[in-house]
The first five atom37 places (N, CA, C, CB, O) and aatype in JSON, in Angstrom:
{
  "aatype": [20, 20, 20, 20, 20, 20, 20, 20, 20, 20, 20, 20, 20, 20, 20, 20, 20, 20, 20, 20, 20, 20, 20, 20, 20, 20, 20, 20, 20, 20, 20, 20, 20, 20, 20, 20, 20, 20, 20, 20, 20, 20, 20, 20, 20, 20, 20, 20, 20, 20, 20, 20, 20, 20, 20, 20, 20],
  "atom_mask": [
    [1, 1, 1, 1, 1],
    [1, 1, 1, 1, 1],
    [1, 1, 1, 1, 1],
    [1, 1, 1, 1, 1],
    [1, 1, 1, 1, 1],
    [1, 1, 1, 1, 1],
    [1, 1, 1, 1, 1],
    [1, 1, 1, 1, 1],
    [1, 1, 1, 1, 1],
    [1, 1, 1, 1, 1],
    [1, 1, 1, 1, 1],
    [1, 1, 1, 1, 1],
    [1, 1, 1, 1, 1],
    [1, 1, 1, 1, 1],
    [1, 1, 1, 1, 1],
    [1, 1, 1, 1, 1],
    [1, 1, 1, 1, 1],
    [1, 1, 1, 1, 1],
    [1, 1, 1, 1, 1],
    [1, 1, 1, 1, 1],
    [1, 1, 1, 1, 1],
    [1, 1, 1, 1, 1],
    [1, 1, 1, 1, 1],
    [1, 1, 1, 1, 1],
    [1, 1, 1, 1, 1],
    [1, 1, 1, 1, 1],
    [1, 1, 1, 1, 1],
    [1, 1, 1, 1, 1],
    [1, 1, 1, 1, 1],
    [1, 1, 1, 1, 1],
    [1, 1, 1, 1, 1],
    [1, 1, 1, 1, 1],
    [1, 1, 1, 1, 1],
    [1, 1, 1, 1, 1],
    [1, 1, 1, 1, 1],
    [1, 1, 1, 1, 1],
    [1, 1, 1, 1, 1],
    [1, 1, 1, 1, 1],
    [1, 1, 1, 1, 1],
    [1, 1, 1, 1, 1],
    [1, 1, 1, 1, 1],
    [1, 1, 1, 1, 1],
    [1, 1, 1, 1, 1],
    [1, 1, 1, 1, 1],
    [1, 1, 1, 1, 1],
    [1, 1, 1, 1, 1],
    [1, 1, 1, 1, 1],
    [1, 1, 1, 1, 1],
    [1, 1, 1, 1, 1],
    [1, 1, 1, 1, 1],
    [1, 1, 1, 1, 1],
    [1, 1, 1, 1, 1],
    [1, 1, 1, 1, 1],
    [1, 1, 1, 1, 1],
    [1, 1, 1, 1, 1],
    [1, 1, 1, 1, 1],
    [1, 1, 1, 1, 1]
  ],
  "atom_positions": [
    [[116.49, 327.29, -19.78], [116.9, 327.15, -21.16], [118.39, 326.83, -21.26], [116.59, 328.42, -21.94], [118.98, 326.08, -22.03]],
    [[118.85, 327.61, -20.25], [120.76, 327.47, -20.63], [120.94, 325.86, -20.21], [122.15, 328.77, -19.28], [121.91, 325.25, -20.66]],
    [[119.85, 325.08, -19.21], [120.4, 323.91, -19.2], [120.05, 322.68, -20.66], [119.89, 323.45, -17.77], [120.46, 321.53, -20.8]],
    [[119.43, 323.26, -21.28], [119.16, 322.65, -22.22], [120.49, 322.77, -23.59], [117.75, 323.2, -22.47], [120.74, 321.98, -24.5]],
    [[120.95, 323.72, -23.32], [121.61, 324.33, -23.87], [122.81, 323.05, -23.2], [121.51, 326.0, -23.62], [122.98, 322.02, -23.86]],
    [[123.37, 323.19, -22.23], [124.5, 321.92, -21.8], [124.33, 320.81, -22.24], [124.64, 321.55, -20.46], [125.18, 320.1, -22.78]],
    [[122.57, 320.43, -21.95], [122.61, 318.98, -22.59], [122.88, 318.59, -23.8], [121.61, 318.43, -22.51], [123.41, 317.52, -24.11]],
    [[122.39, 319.73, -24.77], [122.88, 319.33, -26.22], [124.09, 319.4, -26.25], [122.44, 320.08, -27.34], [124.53, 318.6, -27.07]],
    [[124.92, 320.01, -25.71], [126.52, 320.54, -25.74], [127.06, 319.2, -25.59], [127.11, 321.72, -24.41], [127.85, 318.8, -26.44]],
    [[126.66, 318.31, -24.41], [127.06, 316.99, -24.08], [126.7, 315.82, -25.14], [126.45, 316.69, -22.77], [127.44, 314.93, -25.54]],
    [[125.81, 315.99, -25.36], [125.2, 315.25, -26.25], [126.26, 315.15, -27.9], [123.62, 316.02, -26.36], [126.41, 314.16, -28.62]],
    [[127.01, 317.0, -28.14], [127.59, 317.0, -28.88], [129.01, 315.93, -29.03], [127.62, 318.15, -28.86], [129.53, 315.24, -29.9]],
    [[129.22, 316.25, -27.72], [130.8, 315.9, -27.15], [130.66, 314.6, -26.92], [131.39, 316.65, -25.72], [131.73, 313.99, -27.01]],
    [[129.53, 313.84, -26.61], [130.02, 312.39, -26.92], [129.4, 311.91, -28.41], [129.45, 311.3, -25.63], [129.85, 310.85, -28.85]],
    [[128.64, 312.45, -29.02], [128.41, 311.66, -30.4], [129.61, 312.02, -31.27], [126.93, 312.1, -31.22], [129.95, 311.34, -32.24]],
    [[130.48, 313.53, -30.76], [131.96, 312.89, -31.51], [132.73, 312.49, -31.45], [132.58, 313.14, -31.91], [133.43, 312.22, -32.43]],
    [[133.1, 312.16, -29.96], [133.91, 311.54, -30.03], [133.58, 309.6, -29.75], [134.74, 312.35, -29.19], [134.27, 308.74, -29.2]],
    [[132.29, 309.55, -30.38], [132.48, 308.39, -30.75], [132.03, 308.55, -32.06], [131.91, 307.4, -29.96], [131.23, 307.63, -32.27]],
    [[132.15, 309.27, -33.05], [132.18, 309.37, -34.36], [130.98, 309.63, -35.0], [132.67, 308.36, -34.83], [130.89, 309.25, -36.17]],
    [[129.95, 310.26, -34.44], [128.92, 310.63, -35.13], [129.21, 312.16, -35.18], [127.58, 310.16, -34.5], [129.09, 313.01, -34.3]],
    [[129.59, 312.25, -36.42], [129.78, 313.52, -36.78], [128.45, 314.52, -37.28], [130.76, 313.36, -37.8], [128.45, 315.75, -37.38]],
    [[127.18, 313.41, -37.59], [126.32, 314.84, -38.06], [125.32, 314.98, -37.23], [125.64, 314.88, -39.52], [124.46, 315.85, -37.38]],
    [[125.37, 313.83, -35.94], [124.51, 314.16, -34.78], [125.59, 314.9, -34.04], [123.79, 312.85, -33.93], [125.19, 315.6, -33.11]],
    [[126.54, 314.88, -34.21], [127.35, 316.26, -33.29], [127.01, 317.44, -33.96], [129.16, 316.26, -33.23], [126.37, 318.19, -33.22]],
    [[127.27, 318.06, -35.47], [126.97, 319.17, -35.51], [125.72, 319.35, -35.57], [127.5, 319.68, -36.27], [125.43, 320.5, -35.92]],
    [[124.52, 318.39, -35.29], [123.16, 319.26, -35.46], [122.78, 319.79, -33.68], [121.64, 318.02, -36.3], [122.27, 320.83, -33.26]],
    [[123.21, 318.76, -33.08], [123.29, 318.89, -31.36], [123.93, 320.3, -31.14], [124.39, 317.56, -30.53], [123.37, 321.0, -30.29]],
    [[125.19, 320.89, -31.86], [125.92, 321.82, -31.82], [124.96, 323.44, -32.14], [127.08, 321.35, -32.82], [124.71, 324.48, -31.54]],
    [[124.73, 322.89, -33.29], [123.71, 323.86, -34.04], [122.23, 324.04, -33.1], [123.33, 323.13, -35.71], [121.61, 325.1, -33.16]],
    [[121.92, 323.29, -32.55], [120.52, 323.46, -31.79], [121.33, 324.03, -30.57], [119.43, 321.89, -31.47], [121.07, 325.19, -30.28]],
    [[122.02, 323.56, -30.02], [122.41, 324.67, -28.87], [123.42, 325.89, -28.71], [122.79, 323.99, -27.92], [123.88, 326.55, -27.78]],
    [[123.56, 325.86, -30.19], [123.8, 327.66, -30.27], [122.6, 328.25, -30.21], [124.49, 328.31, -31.67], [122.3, 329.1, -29.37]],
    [[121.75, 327.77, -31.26], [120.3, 328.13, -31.85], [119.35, 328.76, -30.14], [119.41, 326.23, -32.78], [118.73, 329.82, -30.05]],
    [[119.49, 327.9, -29.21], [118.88, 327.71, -27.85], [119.52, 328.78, -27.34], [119.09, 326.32, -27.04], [118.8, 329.72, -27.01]],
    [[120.73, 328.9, -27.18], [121.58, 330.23, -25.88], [121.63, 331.27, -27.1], [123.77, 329.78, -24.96], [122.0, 332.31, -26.56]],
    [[121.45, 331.5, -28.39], [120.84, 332.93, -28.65], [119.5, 333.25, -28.29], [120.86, 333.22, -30.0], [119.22, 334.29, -27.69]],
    [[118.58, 332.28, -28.67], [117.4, 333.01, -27.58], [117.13, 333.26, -26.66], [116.66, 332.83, -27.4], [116.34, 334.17, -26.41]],
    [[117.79, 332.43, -25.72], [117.93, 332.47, -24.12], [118.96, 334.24, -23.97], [119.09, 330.59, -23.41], [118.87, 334.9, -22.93]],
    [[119.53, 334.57, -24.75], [120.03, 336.05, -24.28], [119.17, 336.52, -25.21], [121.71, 336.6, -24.4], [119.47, 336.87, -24.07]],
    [[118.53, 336.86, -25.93], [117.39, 337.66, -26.89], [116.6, 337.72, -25.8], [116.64, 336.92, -28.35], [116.35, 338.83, -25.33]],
    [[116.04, 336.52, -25.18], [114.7, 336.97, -24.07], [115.52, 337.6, -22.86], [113.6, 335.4, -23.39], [114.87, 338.46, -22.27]],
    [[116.65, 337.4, -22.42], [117.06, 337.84, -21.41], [117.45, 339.44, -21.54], [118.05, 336.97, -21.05], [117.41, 340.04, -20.47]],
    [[117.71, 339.98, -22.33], [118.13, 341.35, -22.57], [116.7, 341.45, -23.07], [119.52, 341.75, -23.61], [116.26, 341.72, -21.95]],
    [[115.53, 341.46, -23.9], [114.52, 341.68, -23.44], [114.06, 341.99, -22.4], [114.14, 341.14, -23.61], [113.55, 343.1, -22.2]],
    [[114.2, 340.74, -21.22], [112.68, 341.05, -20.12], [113.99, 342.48, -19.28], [111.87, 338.87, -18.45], [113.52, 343.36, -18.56]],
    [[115.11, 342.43, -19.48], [115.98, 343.31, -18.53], [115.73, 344.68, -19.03], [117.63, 342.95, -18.53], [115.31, 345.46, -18.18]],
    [[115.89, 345.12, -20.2], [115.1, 346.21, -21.33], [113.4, 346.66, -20.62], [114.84, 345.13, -23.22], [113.05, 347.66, -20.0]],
    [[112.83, 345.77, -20.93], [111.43, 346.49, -20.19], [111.2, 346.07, -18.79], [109.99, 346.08, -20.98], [110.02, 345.93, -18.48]],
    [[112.34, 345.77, -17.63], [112.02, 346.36, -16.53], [112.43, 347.1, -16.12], [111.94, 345.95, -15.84], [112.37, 347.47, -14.94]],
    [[113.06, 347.6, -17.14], [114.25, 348.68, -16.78], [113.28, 350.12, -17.81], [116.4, 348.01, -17.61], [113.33, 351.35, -17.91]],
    [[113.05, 349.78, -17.98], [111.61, 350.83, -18.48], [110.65, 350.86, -17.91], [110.94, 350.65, -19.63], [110.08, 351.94, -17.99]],
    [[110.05, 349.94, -17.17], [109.01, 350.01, -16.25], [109.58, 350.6, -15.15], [108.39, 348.77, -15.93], [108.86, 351.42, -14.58]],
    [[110.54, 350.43, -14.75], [111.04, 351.2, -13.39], [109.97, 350.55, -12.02], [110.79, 353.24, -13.64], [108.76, 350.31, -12.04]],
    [[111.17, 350.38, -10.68], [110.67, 350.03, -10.28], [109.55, 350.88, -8.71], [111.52, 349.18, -10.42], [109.84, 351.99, -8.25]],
    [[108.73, 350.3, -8.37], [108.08, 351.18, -7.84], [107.94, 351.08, -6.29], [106.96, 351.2, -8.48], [107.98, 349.92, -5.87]],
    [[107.78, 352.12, -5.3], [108.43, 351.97, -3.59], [107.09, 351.48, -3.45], [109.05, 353.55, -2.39], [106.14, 351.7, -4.2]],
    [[107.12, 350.54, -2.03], [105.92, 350.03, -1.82], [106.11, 350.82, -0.19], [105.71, 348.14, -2.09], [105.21, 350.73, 0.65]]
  ]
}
């Protein structure tokens, strides 16, 4: 996910600076949108394995 997250980032950084300003902020906005869920699921799955505890084999 976080690489998806770069590509829009890039994607941001050249549509402004060649002057597309509202495909930069929607590119911007989708990859904030992307690396908050990407840490929502990540402190998730870390939360319930850390409740499951792990077990000796």
């Amino acid at each position: 996910m976080l690489s998806w997250v770069v590509t829009f980032l890039v994607i941001a950084l050249i549509a402004g600076v060649l002057g597309f300003g509202g495909v930069a902020g929607v590119s911007i906005e989708i990859a904030k949108t992307i690396f908050f869920i990407a840490i929502i699921l990540f402190l998730v799955s870390a939360v319930i394995g850390l409740a499951r505890g792990r077990t000796r084999v």
